[in-house]
Every structure is written in structure tokens, then in C-alpha cells.
N, C-alpha and C positions, 0 to 999 in steps of 0.2 A: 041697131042705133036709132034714138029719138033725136023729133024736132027739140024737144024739150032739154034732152041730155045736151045737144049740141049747143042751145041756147042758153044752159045755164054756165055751161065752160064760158064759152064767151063772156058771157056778164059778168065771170069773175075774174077773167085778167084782166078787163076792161076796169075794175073797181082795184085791181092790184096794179095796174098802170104799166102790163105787162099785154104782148101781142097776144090774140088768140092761139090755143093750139089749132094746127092742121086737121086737117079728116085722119090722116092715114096715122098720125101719133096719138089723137086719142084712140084709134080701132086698138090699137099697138099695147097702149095702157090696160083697157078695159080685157085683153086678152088674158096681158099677162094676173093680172090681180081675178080673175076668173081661173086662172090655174092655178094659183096661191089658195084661193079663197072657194076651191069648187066644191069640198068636203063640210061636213057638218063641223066637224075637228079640227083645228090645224095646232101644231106643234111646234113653237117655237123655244127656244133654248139659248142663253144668254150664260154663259161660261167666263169663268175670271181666273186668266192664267195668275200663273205665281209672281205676284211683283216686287219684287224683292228690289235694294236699293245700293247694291253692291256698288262700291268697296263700304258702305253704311250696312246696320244690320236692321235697318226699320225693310216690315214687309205691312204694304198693303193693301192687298185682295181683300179680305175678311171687312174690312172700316168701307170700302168701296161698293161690294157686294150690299151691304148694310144701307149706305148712303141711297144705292139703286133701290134695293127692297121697298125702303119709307117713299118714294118717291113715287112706285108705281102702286102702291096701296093707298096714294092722297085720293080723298074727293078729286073729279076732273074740274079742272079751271077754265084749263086752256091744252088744246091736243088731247089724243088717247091715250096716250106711255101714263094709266094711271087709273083707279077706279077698281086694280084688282080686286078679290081676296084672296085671301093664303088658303089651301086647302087643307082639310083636316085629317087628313090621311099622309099628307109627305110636306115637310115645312118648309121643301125647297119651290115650291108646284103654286104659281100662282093661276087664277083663273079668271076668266072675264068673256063675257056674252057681245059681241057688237054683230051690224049688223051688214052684209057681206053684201055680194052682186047680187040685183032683181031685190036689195031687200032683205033677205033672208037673213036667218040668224046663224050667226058663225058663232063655235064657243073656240077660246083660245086658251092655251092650256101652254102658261110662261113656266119652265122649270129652270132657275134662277143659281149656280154655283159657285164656289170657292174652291182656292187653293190649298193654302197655309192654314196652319193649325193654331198659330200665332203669332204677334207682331215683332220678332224676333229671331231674325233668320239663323243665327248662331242656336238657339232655344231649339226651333225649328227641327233643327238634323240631330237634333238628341231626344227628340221625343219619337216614342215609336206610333204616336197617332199620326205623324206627320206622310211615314207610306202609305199610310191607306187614305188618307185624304186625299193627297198627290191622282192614287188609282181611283179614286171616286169621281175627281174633276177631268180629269183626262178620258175616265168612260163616259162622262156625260159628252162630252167632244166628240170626240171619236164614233161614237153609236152615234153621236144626231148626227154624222153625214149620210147614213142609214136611215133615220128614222122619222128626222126632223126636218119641217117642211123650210124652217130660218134659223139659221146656227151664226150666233155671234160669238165672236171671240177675243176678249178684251183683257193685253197682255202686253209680256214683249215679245219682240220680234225674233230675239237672242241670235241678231246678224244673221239672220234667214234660217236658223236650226230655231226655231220656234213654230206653231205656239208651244209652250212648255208649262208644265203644271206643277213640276218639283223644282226646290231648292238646286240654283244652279252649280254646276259643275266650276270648281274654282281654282286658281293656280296658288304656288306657296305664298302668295302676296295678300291671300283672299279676294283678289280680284276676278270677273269670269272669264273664264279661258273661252277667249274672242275665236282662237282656232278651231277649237274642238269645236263650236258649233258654226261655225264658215265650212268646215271639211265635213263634219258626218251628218251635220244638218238633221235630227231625231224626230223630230216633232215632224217639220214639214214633210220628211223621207213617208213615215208613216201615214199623213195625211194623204198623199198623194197616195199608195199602197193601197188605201181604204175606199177612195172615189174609185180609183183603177177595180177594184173588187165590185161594187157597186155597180158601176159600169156593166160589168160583165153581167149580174148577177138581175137586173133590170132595164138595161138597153141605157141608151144613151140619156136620154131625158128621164131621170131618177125622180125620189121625190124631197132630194133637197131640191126649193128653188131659187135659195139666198143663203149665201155665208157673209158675214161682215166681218172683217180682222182691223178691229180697233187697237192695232199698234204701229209701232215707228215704222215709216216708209214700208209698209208692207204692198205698196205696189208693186217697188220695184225686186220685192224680194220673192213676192208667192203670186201674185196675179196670172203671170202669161204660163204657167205648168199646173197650176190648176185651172185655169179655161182649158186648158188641152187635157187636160186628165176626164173632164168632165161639162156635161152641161148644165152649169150653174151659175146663177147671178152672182154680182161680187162687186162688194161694197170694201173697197180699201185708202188707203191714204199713200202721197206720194211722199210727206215729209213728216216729222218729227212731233209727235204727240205728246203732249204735257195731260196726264192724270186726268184733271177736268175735264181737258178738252174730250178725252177717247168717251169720257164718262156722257158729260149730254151728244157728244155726236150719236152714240149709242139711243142714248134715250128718245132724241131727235130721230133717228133712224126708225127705231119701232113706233114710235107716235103716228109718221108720215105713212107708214106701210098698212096699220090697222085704219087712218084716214084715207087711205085707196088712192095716196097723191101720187100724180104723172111725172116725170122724170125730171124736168127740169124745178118745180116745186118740191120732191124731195132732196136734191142735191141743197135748193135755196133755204132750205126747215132745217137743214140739218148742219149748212156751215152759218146759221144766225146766232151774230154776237161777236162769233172771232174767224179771223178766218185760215187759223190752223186747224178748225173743223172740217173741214173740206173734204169730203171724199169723191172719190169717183165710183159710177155707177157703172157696169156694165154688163151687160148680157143678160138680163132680169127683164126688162122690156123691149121684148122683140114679140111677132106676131106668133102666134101658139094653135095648134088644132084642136081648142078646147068643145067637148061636148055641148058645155052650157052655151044658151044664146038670151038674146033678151036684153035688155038696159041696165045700166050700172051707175050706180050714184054714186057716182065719185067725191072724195071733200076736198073741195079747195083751199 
């Protein structure tokens, strides 16, 4: 820790018109973004359940996905959610250079998915590209709790049987059958299945060390059995997400994290504007027995 690092925190909540942080919350910060950011690589993964508009047959992941795409491929303005490029080897795989703790150069390697095959959920289930798309979005899930060091997932919640990446399960009304994912819960059942495995397979502190689930009330639905499944940060929401909002809280979310912001300025970046953005942060910054040592420039 620097005179300098500690003088510049200060000078910037002092200009943000917010109290200094403490000692022990920035050590806390600088830890954790030291264990995110200790690798030359990090792998983050940004996934778009199937959003489908049931008892309507508009779906839209595909327009959403697209909407993020342009967004993180603009010149930077303002924040880092941007300044990609797409890679010329896989069109889902964006890439970007900043520059991590002590300095150094971190490359970040965004791989960007969908669901649906098209904007018509009834279309949808008659097309036979629509299985493997379904299997394409859901491996990119699923392997990044494996693989990926930030796994977002922007969806529905499908009453706690989510995330879900197919065309939902629906009763003769075409409405989705509320039960069937109350009772067998798919997505989540698996989710947890796969940290539980991971668990085993690398000890408690894996190398996810952020999921975000940008859908409806997914606190109360996935929060407290994945912290127990697993030690991992988790960024969720306690109420009712509208399209937009999941979309910049999203975007807010990874902007504040490649700027190395401390806890209470990420939660403030990411519900600015409205404040069904709100998420809650937890178990992501806590103190860490990281190798690296040395100062960290953090952005305020």
C-alpha cells in the first residue's frame, strides 16, 4: 500500500462528495481485483438466456446481444464496457488490452452469446437450428463456471428453474408452465451440479470469481445456494428487471470491474439512472491470499 494510492482514494471521494474509504476496505478491494486481475488473461463471458415474451411470441436475445455488441465495440467516451475488437477467429470473442494491478497489462478476452435463432418464439421450435443454438448458449454458461474468471447471465429467472437458454416449456394455453420450473428448477439444479463439481475438482476458491444474473429477483431465487455451493462473488438483483435495465446494469457491471472500482462505487455505476438497476454485491470483495503485492490504481 502507497502514501500515494491512499492519497488519491481520498482525493476522489472528497471530489465525489462521498466519505473516504477506510484502510482495511481499500486492502480488501486492491485484493480482490489482484485475484481477478493476477493473470496475463482473464476470461470473462457475458451469456443471453432465451428471452422469450410469453403468452407473446416476440423473443429477444438476438436484438439485445447485438444492441451489447455495438456498444462494447464504440470508441471509449466514458467507462471501459467498450473500445473492443471482435476477433478474427470466433465472431462471438471480443478482445481488449487494459491495464491491471502495479500497471501491467491485462488482455481480456469478452466472448459474447445468444440464444434464439429468431425473433419468433412459435418459428423458433420449428426450426431445427434452434437445438443447437439452445446447446451452444448454455455450453458457453455452464463451461464458464469452469473456465471463466466473470460469467454474466442475462435472462429470465423462469421462477427459480432458470438460467435457461431454450424455448420454454409451455402449458395448452401457450403460457409457461410456472410449475414445472418452481418444482424441477433445470437450469439452476444443473448450475449448482457444476460449481458442486468444480468445487471438488479445485478446492473451494475456484477460478470463477464473479457470476452476475441479470434477471428478475434473482436474489431471492439463486443467491444463498450458490454462495453455499461455491466461493464465488455474485452480483444479483432483489426485484423485477425490465430489458434495459438488466442490459446497462450489465454493461455498468463490466465497465466498473475492468476500472478496478471498490464496492460501494460499483454498486453506485451500476444502479446510475434508475434505480431498478440495483444490484447487490456480494462475496467478490473480501480479503484474498493473493501472491501479487505492490500498489494498485485503482479508477475512481
Amino acid at each position: 500500500m502507497t502514501r500515494f494510492f491512499l492519497l488519491s482514494l481520498f482525493a476522489c471521494a472528497l471530489a465525489a462528495g462521498r466519505p473516504a474509504l477506510a484502510r482495511p476496505a481499500i486492502e480488501t478491494c486492491e485484493a480482490s481485483y489482484r485475484a481477478l486481475y493476477g493473470k496475463p488473461v482473464v476470461n470473462v463471458r457475458v451469456v443471453f438466456g432465451y428471452k422469450d415474451t410469453r403468452p407473446g411470441r416476440f423473443v429477444g436475445d438476438r436484438h439485445e446481444r447485438l444492441a451489447f455488441v455495438q456498444r462494447i465495440l464504440k470508441t471509449c467516451d466514458k467507462g471501459q464496457a467498450c473500445g473492443f475488437t471482435r476477433s478474427t477467429q470466433n465472431s462471438d470473442l471480443f478482445v481488449k488490452t487494459i491495464k491491471g494491478p502495479q500497471g501491467k497489462r491485462v488482455r481480456v478476452q469478452l466472448w459474447v452469446a445468444h440464444s434464439s435463432v429468431g425473433s419468433d418464439d412459435q418459428e423458433n421450435r420449428r426450426d431445427s437450428l434452434q437445438s443447437w443454438q439452445s446447446r451452444y448458449s448454455a455450453d458457453a454458461f455452464f463451461s464458464g463456471l469452469g473456465k471463466a474468471d466473470v460469467l454474466f447471465y442475462n435472462g429470465h429467472s423462469r421462477f427459480g428453474g432458470g438460467p435457461d437458454f431454450s424455448p420454454p416449456r409451455l402449458d395448452r394455453a401457450g403460457v409457461v408452465e410456472t410449475a414445472f420450473y418452481k418444482d424441477e428448477r433445470p437450469g439452476f439444479a444443473r448450475t449448482i451440479d457444476v460449481l458442486e463439481a468444480e468445487t471438488l475438482l479445485s478446492g473451494r476458491s475456484g477460478k470463477l470469481k464473479l457470476m452476475g444474473l441479470f434477471s428478475c429477483t434473482s436474489s431471492q431465487h439463486f443467491s444463498e445456494d450458490i454462495r453455499f455451493a461455491a466461493d464465488v462473488g455474485l452480483l444479483s438483483s432483489h426485484q423485477l428487471m425490465y430489458y434495459a435495465d438488466a442490459m446497462e446494469s450489465s454493461l455498468a457491471a463490466l465497465s466498473g470491474l475492468l476500472e478496478m472500482k471498490c464496492e460501494g462505487e460499483l454498486r453506485r455505476s451500476i444502479r446510475a439512472g434508475s434505480p431498478l438497476r440495483a444490484m447487490k454485491v456480494d462475496g467478490f470483495f473480501k480479503k484474498r491470499s493473493a501472491a501479487a503485492q505492490g500498489p494498485l490504481s485503482i479508477r475512481k
